[in-house]
C-alpha positions, 0 to 999 in steps of 0.5 A: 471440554464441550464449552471448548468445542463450542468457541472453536466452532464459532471462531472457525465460523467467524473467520470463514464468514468474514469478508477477505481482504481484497488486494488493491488496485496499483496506482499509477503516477507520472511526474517531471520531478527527478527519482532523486527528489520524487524519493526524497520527498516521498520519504519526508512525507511519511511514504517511507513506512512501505516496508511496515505497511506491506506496499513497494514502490517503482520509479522508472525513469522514462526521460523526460518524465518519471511513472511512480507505480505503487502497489499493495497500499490502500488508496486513502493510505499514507503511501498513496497520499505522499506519492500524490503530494510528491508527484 
């Protein structure tokens, strides 16, 4: 019982010494292609995985142009890589 004891200190140890997660910084991205095609290649392009990888997406139409908001994907991820090839 003691050996028990000793692991599940270290372990809690382990946990409350190791650094949090930090949310990321959303990314924005404005871009003359239609909601329809920035979608569509951002879906060819491996960004259709947003549900898998814990990130969403925002396209708001503003006329003449589209801002693309990405938010919870890591910077050097797969969904911010397809939105700057799609943008």
């Amino acid at each position: 019982m003691r050996g028990v004891g000793i692991i599940t200190l270290l372990s809690v140890g382990a946990i409350s010494v190791a650094p949090a997660a930090q949310p990321h910084e959303p990314l924005l991205v404005v871009t003359v292609k239609s909601a329809a095609g920035f979608a569509e290649c951002f879906a060819h392009h491996g960004g259709g995985l947003a549900a898998r990888d814990g990130y969403s997406i925002t396209i708001a139409d503003k006329g003449t142009h589209r801002e693309i908001l990405l938010r919870g994907a890591a910077p050097n991820g797969p969904g911010a890589k397809a939105v700057g090839q799609c943008a």
